[in-house]
LONU-178926 format. One record per residue (C-alpha): x negated, y, z; residue number from 1. Coordinates in Angstrom, 3 decimals, padded with zeros to 6 digits. Example, Ala and Ser with C-alpha at 12.3 -4.5 7.8 and 13.67 -1.06 7.14 Angstrom:
<rs>
((-012.300,-004.500,007.800),1),
((-013.670,-001.060,007.140),2),
</rs>
This chain:
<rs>
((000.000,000.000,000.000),1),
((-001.130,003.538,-000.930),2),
((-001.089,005.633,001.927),3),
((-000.909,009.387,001.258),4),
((-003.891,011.970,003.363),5),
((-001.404,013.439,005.493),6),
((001.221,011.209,005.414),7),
((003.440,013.055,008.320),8),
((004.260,015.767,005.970),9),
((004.524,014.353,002.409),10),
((002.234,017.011,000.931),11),
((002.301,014.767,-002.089),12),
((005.808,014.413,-002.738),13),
((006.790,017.540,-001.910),14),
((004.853,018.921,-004.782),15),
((006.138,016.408,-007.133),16),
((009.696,017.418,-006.228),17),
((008.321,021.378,-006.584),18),
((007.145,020.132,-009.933),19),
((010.098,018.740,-010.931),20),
((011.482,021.806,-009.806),21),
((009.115,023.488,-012.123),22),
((009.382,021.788,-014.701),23),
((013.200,021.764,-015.328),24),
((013.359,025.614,-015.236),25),
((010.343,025.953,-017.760),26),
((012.389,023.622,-019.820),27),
((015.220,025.579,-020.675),28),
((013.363,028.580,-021.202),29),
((010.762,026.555,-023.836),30),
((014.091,025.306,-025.704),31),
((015.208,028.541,-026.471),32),
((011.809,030.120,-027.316),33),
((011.198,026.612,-029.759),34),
((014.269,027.372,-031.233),35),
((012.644,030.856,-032.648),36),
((008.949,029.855,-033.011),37),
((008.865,026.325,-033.242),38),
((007.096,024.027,-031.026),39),
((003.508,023.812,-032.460),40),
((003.133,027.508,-032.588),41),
((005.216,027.340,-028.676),42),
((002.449,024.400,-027.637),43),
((-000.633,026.976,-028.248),44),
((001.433,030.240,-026.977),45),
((002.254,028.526,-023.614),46),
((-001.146,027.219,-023.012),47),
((-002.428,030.816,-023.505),48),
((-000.197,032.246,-021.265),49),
((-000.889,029.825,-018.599),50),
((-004.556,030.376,-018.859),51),
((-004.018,034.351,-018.505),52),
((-001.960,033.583,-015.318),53),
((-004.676,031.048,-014.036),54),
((-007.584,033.039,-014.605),55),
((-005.929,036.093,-012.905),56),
((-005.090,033.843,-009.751),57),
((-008.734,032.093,-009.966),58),
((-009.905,036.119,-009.626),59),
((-007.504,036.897,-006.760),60),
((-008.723,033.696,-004.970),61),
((-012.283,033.556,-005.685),62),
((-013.365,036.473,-007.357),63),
((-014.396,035.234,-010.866),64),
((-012.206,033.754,-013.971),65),
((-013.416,030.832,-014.574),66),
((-013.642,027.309,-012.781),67),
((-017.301,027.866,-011.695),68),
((-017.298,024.961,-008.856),69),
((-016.130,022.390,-010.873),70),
((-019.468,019.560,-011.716),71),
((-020.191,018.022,-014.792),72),
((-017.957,014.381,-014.113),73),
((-015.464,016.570,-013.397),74),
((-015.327,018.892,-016.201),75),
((-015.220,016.086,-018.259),76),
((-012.621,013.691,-016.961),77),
((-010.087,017.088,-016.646),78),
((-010.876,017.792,-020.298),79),
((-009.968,014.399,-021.421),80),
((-006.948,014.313,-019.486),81),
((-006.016,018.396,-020.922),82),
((-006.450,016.477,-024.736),83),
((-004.591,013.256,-023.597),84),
((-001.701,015.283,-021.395),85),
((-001.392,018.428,-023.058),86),
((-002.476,017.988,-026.719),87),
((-001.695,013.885,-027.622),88),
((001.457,013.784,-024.880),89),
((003.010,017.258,-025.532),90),
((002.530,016.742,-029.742),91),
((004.122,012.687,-029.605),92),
((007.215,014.369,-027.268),93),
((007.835,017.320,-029.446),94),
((007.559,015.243,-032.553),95),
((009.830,012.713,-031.288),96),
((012.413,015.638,-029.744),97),
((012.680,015.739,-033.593),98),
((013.141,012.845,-034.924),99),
((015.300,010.834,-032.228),100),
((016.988,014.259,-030.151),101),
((016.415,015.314,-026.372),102),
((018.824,012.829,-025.283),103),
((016.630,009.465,-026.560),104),
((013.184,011.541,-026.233),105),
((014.015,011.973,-022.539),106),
((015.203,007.978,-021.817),107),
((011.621,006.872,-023.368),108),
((009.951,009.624,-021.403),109),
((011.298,007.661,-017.824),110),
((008.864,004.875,-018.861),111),
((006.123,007.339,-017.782),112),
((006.294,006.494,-014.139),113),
((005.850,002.909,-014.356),114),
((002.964,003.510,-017.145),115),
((001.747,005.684,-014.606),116),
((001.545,003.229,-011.558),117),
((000.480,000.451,-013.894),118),
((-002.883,002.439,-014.958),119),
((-002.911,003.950,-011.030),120),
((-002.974,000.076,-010.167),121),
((-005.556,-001.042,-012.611),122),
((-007.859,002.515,-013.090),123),
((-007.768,003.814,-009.454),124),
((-006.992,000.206,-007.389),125),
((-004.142,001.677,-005.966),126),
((-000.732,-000.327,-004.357),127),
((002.653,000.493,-003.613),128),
((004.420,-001.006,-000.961),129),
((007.941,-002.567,-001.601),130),
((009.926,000.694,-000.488),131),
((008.294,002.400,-003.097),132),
((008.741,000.059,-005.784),133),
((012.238,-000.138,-004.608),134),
((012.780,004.217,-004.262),135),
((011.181,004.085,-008.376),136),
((013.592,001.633,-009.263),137),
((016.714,003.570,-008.167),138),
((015.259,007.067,-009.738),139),
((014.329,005.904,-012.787),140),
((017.845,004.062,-012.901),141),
((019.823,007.110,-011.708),142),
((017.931,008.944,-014.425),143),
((018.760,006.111,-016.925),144),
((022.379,006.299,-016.218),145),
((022.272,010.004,-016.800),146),
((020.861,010.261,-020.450),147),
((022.237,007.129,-021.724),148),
((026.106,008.029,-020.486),149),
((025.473,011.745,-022.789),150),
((027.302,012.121,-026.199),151),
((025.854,010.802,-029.155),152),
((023.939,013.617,-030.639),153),
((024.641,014.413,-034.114),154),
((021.278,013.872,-036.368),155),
((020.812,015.341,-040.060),156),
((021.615,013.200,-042.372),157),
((018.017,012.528,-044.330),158),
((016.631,014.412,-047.022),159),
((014.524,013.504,-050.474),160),
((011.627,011.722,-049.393),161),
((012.259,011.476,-046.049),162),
((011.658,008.404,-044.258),163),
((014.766,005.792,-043.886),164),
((016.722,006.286,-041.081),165),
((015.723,003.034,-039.055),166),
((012.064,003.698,-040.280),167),
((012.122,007.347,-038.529),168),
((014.136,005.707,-035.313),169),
((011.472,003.399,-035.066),170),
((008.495,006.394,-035.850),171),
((010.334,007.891,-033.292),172),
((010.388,006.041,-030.768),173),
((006.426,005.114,-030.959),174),
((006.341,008.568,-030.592),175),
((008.417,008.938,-027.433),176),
((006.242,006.300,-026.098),177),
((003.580,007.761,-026.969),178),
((004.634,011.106,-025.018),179),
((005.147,008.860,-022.310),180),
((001.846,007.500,-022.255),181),
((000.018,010.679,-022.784),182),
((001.718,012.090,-019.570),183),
((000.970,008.903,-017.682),184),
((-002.683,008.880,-018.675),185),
((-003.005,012.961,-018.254),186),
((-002.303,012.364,-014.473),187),
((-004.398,009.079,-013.915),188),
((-007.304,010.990,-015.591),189),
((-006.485,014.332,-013.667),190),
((-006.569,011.838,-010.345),191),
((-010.051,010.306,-011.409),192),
((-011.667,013.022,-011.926),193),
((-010.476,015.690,-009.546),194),
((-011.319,014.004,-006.428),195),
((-011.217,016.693,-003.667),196),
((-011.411,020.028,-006.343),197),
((-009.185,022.790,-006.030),198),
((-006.011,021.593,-008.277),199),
((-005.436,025.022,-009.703),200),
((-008.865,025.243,-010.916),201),
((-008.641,021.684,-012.138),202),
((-005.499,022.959,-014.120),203),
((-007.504,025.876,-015.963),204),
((-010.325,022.878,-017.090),205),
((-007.116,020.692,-018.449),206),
((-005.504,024.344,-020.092),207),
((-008.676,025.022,-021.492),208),
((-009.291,021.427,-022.898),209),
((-005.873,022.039,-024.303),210),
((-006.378,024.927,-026.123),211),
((-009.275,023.951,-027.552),212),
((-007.783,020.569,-028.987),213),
((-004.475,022.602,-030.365),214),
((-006.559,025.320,-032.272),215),
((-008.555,022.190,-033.723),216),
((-005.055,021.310,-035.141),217),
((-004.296,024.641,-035.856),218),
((-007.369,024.760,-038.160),219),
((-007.146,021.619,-039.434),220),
((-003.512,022.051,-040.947),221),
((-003.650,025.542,-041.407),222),
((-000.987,027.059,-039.162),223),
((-002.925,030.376,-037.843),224),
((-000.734,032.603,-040.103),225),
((002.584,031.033,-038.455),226),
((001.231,031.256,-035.420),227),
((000.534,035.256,-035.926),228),
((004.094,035.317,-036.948),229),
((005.071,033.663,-033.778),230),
((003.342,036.403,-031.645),231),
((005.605,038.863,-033.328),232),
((008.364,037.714,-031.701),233),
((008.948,039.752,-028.363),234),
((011.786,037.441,-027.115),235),
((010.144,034.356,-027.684),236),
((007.203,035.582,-025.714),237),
((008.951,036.508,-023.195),238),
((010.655,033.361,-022.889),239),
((007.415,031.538,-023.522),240),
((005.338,033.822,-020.485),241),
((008.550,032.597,-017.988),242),
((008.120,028.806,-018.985),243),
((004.283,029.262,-019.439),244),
((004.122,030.467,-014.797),245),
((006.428,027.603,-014.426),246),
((005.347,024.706,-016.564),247),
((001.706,024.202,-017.438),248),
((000.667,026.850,-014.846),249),
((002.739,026.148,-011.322),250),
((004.156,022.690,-012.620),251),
((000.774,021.481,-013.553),252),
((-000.930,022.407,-010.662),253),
((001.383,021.132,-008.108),254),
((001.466,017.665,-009.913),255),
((-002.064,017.943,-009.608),256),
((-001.784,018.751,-005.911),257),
((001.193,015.840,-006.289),258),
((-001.425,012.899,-007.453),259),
((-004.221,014.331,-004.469),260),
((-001.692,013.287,-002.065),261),
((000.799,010.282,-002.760),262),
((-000.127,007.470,-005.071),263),
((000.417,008.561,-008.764),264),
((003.381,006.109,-009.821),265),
((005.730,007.564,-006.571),266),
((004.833,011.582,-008.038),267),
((005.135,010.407,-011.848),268),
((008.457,009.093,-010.146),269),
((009.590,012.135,-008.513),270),
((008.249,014.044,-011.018),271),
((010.636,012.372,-013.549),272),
((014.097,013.927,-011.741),273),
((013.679,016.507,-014.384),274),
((016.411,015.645,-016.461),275),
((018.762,015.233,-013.265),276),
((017.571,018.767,-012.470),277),
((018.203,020.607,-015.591),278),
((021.943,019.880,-014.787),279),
((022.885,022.346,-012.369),280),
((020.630,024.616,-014.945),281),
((022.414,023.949,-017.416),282),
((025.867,024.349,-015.691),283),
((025.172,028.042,-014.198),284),
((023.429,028.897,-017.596),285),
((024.884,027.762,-020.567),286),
((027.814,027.062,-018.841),287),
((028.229,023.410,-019.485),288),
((030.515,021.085,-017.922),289),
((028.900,018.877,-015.391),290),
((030.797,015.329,-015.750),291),
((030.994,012.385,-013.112),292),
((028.453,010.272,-014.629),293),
((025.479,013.415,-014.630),294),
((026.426,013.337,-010.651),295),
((026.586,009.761,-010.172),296),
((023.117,009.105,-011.787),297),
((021.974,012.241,-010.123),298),
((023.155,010.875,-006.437),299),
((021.433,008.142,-007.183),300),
((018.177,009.492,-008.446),301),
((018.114,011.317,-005.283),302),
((018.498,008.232,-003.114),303),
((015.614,007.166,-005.073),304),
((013.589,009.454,-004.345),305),
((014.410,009.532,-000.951),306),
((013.047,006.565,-000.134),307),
((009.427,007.168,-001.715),308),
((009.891,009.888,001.216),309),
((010.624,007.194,003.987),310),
((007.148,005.431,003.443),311),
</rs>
């Protein structure tokens, strides 16, 4: 069994649910700056904008910009996990938001927390006790019930040249999986390599690492002119600076802080509530209709993860 470095106050799942938190806000606020700029130029944009915020709270803190305290082994285990999390994840996920809808993207995306504990169990030797297996099995099926009970989603019917329609299902979901994986292997990595560093600095090395990977793309397929159109846009920037402080900024970091403490398959767990927390989002935002099964699954996502809080 895993047991967490101050295991009286749950410093580690607290920040996983404060991720979660996180991460559910910056979500709605990324949809409807994607829906102006598109996601690859939104994937750079929010990186930038969360290295701006990082590097002015690395000043306040510690006087300089830039990571200085971080060593070698850890500059480079952070920046693999920045190109695995940030660049492979984010680009499989957005790709597959595509091709399958938010709806199926989201269902493959709960396989991260048992990818997750399977590479915690066989990279970083750690165990979870039955409770916890037991608190992931009820989120993950509370969060199951909730996006497979949703309304079909209506997808274009395809165009000349276009793949088939089971062909791109299938395309898709390796790509869903393949977000999955790329989140599951971001925080393994992140835990490897971070040891007992600051996480918020550790979160400017994986930004960085991320940045650099994305303008590699950018280069590669030519997409600096779209993305100089993209900066043009004042809403989407300001929608992209609010999810920027609260996804791969704050929501980062405090998964970061999240995997220090608790064992990484009960935070990629936790972590994975998202979905159930967009719900109240989206009911006191876009004014949707909140309907029994989003509250059933969500009552029992909760009991979920209140048991990875009992242990």
């Amino acid at each position: 069994m895993y047991t967490p470095r101050v295991p009286l106050l749950h410093v580690g799942e607290l920040a996983a649910l404060t991720t979660a938190v996180c991460w559910a806000t910056s979500s709605i606020a990324f949809t409807r700056a994607g829906r102006r700029i598109g996601s690859l130029s939104l994937n750079l944009l929010r990186l930038s904008l969360a290295l701006v915020f990082a590097a002015t709270l690395a000043t306040i803190r510690h006087g300089h910009p830039v990571p200085l305290g971080a060593t070698t082994e850890q500059w480079l285990w952070l920046s693999l996990s920045g190109l695995v999390g940030f660049v492979l994840g984010d680009l499989c996920l957005f790709r597959a938001f595509v091709t399958l809808g938010p709806r199926l993207s989201l269902l493959l995306m709960a396989t991260a927390p048992p990818m997750t504990a399977l590479l915690g169990w066989l990279a970083l030797g750690e165990r979870l006790a039955a409770i916890d297996l037991a608190g992931m099995a009820l989120t993950l099926a509370g969060i199951t019930w909730v996006l497979t009970s949703q309304p079909a989603e209506a997808r274009p019917a395809p165009q000349v040249g276009q793949e088939p329609p089971d062909m791109s299902r299938r395309t898709g979901v390796l790509l869903g999986l393949g977000g999955a994986l790329g989140q599951a292997g971001g925080l393994v990595l992140s835990k490897h390599g971070m040891g007992d560093y600051d996480a918020f600095a550790a979160t400017q090395i994986r930004i960085l690492a991320g940045i650099a990977g994305f303008a590699a793309i950018y280069t590669a397929v030519g997409w600096w002119p779209k993305f100089a159109v993209a900066l043009r846009d004042r809403p989407a920037l300001k929608l992209a600076a609010v999810g920027a402080t609260l996804g791969p900024f704050l929501g980062v970091s405090f998964s970061l802080v999240a995997v220090q403490n608790t064992a990484a398959g009960v935070a990629a767990s936790i972590m994975a509530t998202t979905p159930i927390l967009v719900i109240p989002l989206s009911a006191w935002l876009d004014r949707e209709k909140i309907r029994w099964p989003d509250l059933a699954g969500a009552v029992l996502a909760i009991a979920g993860v209140a048991l990875l809080f009992l242990d």
